[in-house]
C-alpha positions, 0 to 999 in steps of 0.5 A, a space after each residue: 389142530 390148528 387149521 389154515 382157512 383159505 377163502 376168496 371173496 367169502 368167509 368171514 365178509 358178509 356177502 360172498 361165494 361159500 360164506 355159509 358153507 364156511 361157516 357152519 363148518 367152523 362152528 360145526 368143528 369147534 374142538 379144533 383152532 381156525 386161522 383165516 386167510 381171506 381174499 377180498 374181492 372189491 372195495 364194497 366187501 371190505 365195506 361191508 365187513 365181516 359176519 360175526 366169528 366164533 371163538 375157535 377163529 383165533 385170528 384173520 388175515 385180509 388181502 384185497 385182490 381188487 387193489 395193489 398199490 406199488 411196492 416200491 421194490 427197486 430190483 438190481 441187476 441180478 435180481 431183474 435177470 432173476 425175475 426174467 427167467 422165472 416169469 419167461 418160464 411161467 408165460 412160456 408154459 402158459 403160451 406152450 412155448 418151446 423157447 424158455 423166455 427172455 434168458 435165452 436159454 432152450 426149453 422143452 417144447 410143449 404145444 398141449 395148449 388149450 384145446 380141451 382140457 389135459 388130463 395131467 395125473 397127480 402125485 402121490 403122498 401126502 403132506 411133502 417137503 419143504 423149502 428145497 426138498 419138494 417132489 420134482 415127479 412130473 405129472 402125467 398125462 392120461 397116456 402116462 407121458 411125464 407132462 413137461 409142461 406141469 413141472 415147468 409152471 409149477 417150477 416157475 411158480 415157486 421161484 416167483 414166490 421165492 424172489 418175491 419172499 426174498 425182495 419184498 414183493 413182485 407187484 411192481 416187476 408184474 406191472 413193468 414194461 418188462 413183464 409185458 415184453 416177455 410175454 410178447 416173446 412167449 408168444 412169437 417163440 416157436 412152438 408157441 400156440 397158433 391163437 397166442 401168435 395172433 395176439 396184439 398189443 392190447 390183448 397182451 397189456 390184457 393179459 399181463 394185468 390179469 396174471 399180475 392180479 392173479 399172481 398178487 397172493 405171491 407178494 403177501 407175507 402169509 408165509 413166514 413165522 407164525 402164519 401159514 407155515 405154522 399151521 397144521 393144514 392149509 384148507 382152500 375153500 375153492 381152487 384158484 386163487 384161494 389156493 395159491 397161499 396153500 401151495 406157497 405154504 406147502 413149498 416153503 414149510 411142507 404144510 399139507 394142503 387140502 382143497 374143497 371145490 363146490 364149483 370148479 374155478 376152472 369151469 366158473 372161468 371159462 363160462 364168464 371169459 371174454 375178450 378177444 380170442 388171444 386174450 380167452 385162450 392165454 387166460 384159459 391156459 394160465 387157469 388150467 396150468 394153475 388148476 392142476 398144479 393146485 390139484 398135483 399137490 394137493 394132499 386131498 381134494 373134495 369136490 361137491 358133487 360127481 359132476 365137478 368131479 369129472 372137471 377136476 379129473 379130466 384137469 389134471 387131479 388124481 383120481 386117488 385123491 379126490 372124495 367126494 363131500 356134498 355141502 352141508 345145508 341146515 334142514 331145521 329151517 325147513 322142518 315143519 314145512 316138510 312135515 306137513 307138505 299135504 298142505 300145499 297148493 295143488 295147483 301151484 307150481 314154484 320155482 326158486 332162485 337167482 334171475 339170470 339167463 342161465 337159469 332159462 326162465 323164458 323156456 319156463 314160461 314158454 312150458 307154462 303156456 302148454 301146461 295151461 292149456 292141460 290144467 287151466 287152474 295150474 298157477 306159476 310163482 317165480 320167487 328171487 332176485 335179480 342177479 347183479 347188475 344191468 343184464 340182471 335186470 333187463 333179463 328180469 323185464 324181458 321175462 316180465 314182458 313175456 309172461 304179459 304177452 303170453 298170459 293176459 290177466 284172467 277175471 272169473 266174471 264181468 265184475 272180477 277184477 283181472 289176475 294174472 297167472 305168473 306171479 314174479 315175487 321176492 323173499 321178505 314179501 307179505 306172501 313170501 316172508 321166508 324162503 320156507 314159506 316160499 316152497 310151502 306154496 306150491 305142490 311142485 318144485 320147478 328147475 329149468 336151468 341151461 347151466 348148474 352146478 350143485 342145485 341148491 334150491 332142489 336141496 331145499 325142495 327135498 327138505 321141504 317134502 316136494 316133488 320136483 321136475 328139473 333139467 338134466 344139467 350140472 349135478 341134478 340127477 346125482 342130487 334127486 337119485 331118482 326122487 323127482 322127473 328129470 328132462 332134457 334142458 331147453 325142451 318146453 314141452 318135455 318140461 311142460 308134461 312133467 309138470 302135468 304128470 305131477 298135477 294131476 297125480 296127487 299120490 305120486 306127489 306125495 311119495 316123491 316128495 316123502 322119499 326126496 325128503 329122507 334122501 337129503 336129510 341122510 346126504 345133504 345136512 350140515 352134521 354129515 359135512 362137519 363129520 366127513 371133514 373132521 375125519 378128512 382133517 384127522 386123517 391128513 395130519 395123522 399121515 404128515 410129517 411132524 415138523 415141530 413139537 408142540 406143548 400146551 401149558 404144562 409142557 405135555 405134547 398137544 394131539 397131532 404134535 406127535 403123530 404115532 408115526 413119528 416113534 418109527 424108524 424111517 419116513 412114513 409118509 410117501 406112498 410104497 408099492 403094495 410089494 415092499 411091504 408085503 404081509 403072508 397070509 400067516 401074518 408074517 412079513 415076506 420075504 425081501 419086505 420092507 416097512 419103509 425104505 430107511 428102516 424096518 420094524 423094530 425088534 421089540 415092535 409087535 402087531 397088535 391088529 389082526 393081520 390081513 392082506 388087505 392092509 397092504 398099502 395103509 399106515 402103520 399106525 393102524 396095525 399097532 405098530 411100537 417100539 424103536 430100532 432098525 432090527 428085522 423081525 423075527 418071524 414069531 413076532 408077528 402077531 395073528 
């Protein structure tokens, strides 16, 4: 199977989001062929180039989304009407506009606006036609109205990249005085959100840069030939912008497309946005329609975790769709610090990970005053780096500045020399060579966090056999099952008792830890990732439609060129109420039944599977289905 991998600011380069991930699935499926389609961030990743590739990447393909130079297209008359017309539709379904851009033209009005997020129902079947031929259902809401709005970005979507295939790129149109013109228009149009009217010549010069960035993956020339559209599936290691090339392949080629969401793009921008009101809500509008647009044609979407789950439900994906996969981590690393976690300090609590304010380190040590005063032998080593850049660090020298404050250094007599009780260290230490090493030093592991999605350093805790107290944030109490304490986020006290609870409870430790430990080597391992995509992959492509007849060498048909499907009269491929083909309780179709719209079983075919009722609704190649013809059944051929 050949496979698409779509990344943004990841895999292959050697720093960024999902690298590891990435990784360790492609090496994990080496039976299968790998195309990357990478989306460079800055100028510094290109820099640093890439991790070195297996051999079942038979190609990569960049694209900086930091830098477009001008295309130099010159579009004539026609084709800036053209331009206008897509691009006012897209902005006005962005601003909830009811006038339809520049053209003039009426539109729908649609004021859902930003207020929350719109629970937009997906469609079904897997796969989808074509250039020409794709699905026009308008998504719903979670009352089932038809979300007028969906089709109208959608549609606007797909005729920018339509113009930008046929004129050789829309960076040039973007960046026009035009561009912001018609957003302008979007904006003051009636029935246009309230926030948008408010908006004002910088913020809408804001605006626009943003979406021509955005929008920068429309210009590429991924899908024609033997690039995207050759591929046998797409997979979006992220939502966003990661996924854009995979909605462009499936609109022009009909490639099914699969997206894998650790962290919700969705939520990862509304906690980093700014600017200006205008400017935060004409983004997060753009954003959302852009999510579940992604998640509408998506054949399959996995989320890591329940708890970005319900992002991606309440943004507009069908629930049918979604499977949740947990991240694959390599637990070997960490085996022998599990085995052996008796060992650890029992006075020593550790907490592990990136220093910034979201992960509330200043309750951490505020708790830590008050464990002091109930185990003054309990030490606390806060083990990681910075995050990027100067908040990164000013929040590191406040979080020093407090610990000094609120612990002076200690002497155990008149001739010792004085020692502190927080110790902040980083891996590659002389007492931290290894991550491993870091968790074998302590007998509790510490998350205080206000914000998280799936909790890696709780992972690597179990791995390690250690009993943990965490905030109930993100996807905390869906990791620890039980395995661990759990407090409320921002509650020093709360935080400070369970940790006292565990110290002085040495037998509770050790059975905490020895069940955390055998709950993520059966959830959380790098195996049982690889095998649920594999599965994920073959169930995709089997249900697709073939578009092409692929040979190996010696000119036989190579697996999945063919899907069995394709020796069956009729399209196998949409969704069919339970009702059209509807099986007896004898095993015999009844009455009125149909297999599928355009044909019905064949008179030679046989069901070679023992016929249940629930079958009802699964593809026919898993009843054993053969033969060719349009004849009904007889209703002695089906077999029990």
């Amino acid at each position: 199977m050949r496979i698409g991998l779509l990344t943004e600011g990841g895999y292959p380069y050697v720093s960024g989001d999902a690298r590891l991930w990435c990784d360790r699935l492609v090496r994990g499926l080496g039976q299968h062929e790998f195309d990357i389609y990478a989306l460079s961030r800055s100028e510094q990743q290109e820099a640093e180039g890439w991790i070195p590739l297996p051999p079942q990447v038979s190609r990569v393909r960049s694209a900086p989304l930091w830098r477009a130079e001008d295309d130099g297209v010159v579009y004539g008359r026609r084709t800036r009407r053209r331009f206008a017309e897509a691009y006012g539709e897209l902005v006005a379904a962005v601003c909830g506009a009811g006038a339809s851009g520049p053209a003039g033209t009426a539109g729908t009005a649609g004021t859902a606006g930003t207020a929350g997020i719109e629970a937009a129902g997906g469609i079904g079947g897997v796969g989808g036609g074509g250039r020409g031929g794709r699905e026009t259902r308008g998504a719903e809401t979670s009352v089932g109205v038809p979300d007028v709005e969906a089709d109208r970005f959608g549609s606007a979507l797909y005729g920018l990249a339509e113009l930008a295939r046929d004129e050789g790129g829309l960076v040039g149109a973007l960046r026009s005085e035009a561009a912001v013109r018609i957003l302008e228009r979007a904006c003051r149009a009636p029935g246009a959100l309230r926030v948008a009217r408010e908006a004002r010549v910088p913020d809408l010069l804001t605006v626009a840069a943003h979406l021509e960035r955005a929008l920068r993956p429309l210009s590429l020339d991924w899908y024609e030939g033997d690039g995207l559209g050759s591929v046998d599936l797409c997979h979006a290691a992220a939502g966003g912008s990661a996924a854009l090339p995979g909605l462009l392949a499936r609109h022009f080629s009909g490639v099914p497309l699969l997206v894998t969401e650790y962290g919700v793009q969705l939520r990862a921008h509304y906690l980093a946005a700014s600017g200006d009101a205008p400017v935060r809500a004409l983004l997060s509008a753009f954003h959302q329609r852009l999510a579940a647009e992604v998640y509408r044609q998506a054949a399959c979407i996995t989320p890591g975790n329940t708890h970005a789950r319900r992002w991606q439900e309440r943004c507009g994906a069908d629930r049918a769709k979604l499977r949740t996969v947990y991240p694959g981590m390599d637990a070997s690393r960490f085996a022998d610090v599990g085995e052996a976690a008796e060992s650890a300090d029992p006075y020593t609590l550790v907490w592990i990970g990136r220093i910034e304010p979201a992960k509330d380190l200043v309750s951490l040590l505020h708790a830590f005053s008050e464990i002091r005063r109930s185990e003054p032998r309990a030490r606390l080593r806060i083990v990681g780096a910075p995050a990027d850049g100067p908040e990164g660090a000013a929040y590191l020298g406040q979080c020093r500045a407090l610990a000094a404050q609120l612990f002076p250094d200690e002497a155990e007599d008149s001739h010792a020399v004085g020692d502190n009780p927080v110790w902040f260290e980083e891996i590659g230490g002389p007492d931290v060579p290894d991550l491993a090493e870091a968790y074998a030093s302590g007998a509790v592991i510490v998350l205080s966090s206000v914000v998280e999605g799936f909790p890696i350093s709780l992972v690597e805790a179990m791995f390690c056999g250690r009993a943990t107290v965490s905030t109930d944030v993100g996807a905390v109490v869906e990791v620890i099952g039980g395995t661990g304490l759990v407090v409320p986020p921002r509650n020093p006290r709360a935080l400070a008792e369970a940790c006292v609870a565990l110290l002085r409870d040495p037998e509770r430790r050790a059975r905490l830890g020895a069940v955390a430990r055998a709950r993520a080597l059966e959830l959380f391992t790098v195996e049982q990732n690889v095998q649920a995509f594999h599965g994920i992959y073959l169930e995709i492509v089997s249900q697709s439609p073939v578009r092409r007849l692929l040979v190996d060498d010696l000119g036989d048909p190579l697996p999945f060129g063919v899907p069995a499907e394709a020796h069956i009269a009729g399209r196998w491929t949409e969704a069919r109420p339970a009702t059209e083909a509807r099986l007896a309780a004898g095993g015999r179709l009844a009455a009125g039944g149909r297999l599928a719209a355009e044909g019905r079983l064949t008179a030679e075919g046989r069901l070679a599977a023992d016929v249940r009722p629930e079958f009802e609704g699964r593809p026919w190649r898993a009843l054993g289905v053969s033969g060719r013809g349009t004849a009904p059944v007889p209703a002695g051929e089906a077999a029990r």
